[in-house]
C-alpha positions as CSV (number, residue, x, y, z in Angstrom):
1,X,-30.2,-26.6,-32.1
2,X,-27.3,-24.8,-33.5
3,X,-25.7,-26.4,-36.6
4,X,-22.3,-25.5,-35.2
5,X,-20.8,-26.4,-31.6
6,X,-18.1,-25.2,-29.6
7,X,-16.7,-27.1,-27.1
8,X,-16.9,-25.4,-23.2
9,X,-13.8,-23.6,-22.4
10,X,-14.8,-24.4,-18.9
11,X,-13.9,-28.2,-19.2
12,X,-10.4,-27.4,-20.2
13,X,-8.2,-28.0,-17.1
14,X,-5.7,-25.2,-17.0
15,X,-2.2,-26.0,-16.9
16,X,-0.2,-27.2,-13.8
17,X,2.2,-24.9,-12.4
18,X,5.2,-26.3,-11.7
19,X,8.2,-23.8,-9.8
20,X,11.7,-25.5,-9.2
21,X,13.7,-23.0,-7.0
22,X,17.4,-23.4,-6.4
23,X,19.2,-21.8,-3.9
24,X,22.6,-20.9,-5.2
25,X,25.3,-18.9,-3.5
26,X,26.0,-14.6,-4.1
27,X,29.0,-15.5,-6.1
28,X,26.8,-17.5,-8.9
29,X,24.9,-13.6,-8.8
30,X,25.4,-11.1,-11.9
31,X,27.8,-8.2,-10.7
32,X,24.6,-5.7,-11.1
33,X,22.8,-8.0,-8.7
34,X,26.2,-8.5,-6.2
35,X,26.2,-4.3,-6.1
36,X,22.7,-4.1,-5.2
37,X,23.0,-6.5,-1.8
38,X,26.5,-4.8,-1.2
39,X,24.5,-1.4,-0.5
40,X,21.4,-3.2,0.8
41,X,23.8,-4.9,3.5
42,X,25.9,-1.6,3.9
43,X,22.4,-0.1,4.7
44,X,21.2,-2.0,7.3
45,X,18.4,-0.8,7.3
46,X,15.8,0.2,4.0
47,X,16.4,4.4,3.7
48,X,15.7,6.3,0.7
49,X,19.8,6.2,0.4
50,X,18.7,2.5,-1.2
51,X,16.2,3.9,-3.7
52,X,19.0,6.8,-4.5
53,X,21.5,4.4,-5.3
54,X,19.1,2.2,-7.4
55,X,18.1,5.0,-9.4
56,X,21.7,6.5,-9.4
57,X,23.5,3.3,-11.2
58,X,20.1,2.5,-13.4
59,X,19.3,-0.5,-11.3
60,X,16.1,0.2,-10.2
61,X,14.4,-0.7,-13.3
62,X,15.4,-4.1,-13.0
63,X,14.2,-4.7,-9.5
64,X,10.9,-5.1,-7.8
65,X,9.9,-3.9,-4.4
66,X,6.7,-5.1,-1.7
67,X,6.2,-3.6,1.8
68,X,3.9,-3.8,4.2
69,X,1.9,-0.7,6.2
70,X,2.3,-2.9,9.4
71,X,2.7,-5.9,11.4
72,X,-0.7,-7.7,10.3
73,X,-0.6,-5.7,6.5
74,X,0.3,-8.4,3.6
75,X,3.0,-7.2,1.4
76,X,2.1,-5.1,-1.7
77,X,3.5,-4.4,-5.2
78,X,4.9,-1.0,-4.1
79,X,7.0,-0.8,-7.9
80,X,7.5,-3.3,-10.4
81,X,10.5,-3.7,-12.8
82,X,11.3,-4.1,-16.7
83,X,12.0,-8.3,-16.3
84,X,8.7,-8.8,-14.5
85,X,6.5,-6.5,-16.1
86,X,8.2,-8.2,-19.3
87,X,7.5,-11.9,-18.4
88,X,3.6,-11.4,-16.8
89,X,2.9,-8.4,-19.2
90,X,1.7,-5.3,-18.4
91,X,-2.1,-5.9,-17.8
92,X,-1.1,-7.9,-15.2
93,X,1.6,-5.6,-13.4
94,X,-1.5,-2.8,-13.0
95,X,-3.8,-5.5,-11.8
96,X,-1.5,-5.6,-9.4
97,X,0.2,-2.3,-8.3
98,X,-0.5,-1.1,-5.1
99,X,-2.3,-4.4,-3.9
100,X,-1.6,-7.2,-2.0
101,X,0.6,-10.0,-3.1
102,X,-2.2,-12.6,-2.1
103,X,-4.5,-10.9,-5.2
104,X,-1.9,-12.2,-7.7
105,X,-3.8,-13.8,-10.2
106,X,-0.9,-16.1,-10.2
107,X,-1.9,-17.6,-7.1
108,X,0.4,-20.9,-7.3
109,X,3.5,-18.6,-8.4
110,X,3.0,-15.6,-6.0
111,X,2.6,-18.2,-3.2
112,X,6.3,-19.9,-4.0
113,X,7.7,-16.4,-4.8
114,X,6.4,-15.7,-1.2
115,X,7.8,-18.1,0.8
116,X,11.1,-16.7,-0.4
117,X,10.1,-13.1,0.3
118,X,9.3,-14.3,4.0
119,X,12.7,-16.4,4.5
120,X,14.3,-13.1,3.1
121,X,12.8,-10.6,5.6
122,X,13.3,-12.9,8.4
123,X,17.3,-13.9,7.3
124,X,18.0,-10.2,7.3
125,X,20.0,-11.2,4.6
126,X,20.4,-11.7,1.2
127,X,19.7,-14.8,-0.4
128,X,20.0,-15.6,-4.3
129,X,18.0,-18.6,-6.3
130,X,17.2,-20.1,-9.7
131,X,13.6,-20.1,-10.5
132,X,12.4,-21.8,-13.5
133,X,8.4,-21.5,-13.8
134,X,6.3,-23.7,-16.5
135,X,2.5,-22.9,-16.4
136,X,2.5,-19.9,-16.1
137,X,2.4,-18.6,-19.7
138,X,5.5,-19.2,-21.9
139,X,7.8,-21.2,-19.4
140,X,10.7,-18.9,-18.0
141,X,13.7,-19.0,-15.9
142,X,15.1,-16.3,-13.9
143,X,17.6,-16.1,-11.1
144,X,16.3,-13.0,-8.1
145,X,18.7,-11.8,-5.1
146,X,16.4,-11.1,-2.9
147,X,17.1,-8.4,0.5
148,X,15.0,-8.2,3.3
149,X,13.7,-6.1,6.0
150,X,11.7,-6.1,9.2
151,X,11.9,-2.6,10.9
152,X,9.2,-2.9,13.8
153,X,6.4,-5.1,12.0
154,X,6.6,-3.0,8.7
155,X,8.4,-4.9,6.0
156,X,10.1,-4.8,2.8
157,X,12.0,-6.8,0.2
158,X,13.5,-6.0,-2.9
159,X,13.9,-8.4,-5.7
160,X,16.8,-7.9,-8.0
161,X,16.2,-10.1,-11.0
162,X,17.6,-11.4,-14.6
163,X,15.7,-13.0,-17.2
């Protein structure tokens, strides 16, 4: 028997996620954020006029993006932004790049998150919340503006967000 034990890192119970989301209104939004729905709704419809304009005013960097291929395709991490990739590091954006948002790791958290991305894609409109997160690593708080679209099964939502 060894003359030194370590305790099983299996036994430890892993931290409970808890997600409190507040829906506020687009006025409570940061300017940055209010510019990015005003051309999302002025769009209509998810062109590459959106991604111009994002890149265009330095935006895009601070945003996240998921679409589908098709009606019955889960969303994807299509690109991920500086706030994100700066709260669930960067080992965890690749994991994640180009997959599904059901093979989050974060399986509590990208479920919540998801529920919004659906409500947003459905509204056709933009909604804005508060998201504080504890459990998920260091505990954060964020507030996204999220705009959705549904263009014949194939959808899309951008996240706008600030840490």
């Amino acid at each position: 028997m060894p003359v030194l034990h370590f305790p099983d890192q299996g036994t430890r119970r892993p931290a409970e996620v808890v997600i409190d989301t507040r829906r506020l209104t687009m006025r409570s939004a940061a300017e940055w954020q209010q510019q990015i729905v005003t051309e999302c709704r002025r769009q209509r419809t998810l062109t590459p006029t959106v991604f111009r304009f994002l890149k265009g005013s330095g935006l895009l960097g601070r945003c996240t993006f998921l679409a589908s291929e098709g009606p019955a395709e889960p969303l994807r991490f299509c690109y991920i932004g500086a706030p994100t990739v700066g709260v669930l590091g960067r080992g965890w954006a690749r994991s994640v790049l180009d997959q599904p948002v059901d093979q989050d790791p974060h399986t509590e958290f990208a479920c919540r998150v998801g529920l919004e991305y659906a409500e947003a894609i459905g509204a056709g409109e933009a909604l804005f919340n508060r998201i504080a997160v504890a459990g998920v690593g260091r505990p954060f708080v964020y507030t996204q503006a999220l705009f959705g679209w549904d263009d014949r099964g194939r959808r899309a939502v951008l996240s706008a967000i600030d840490m």
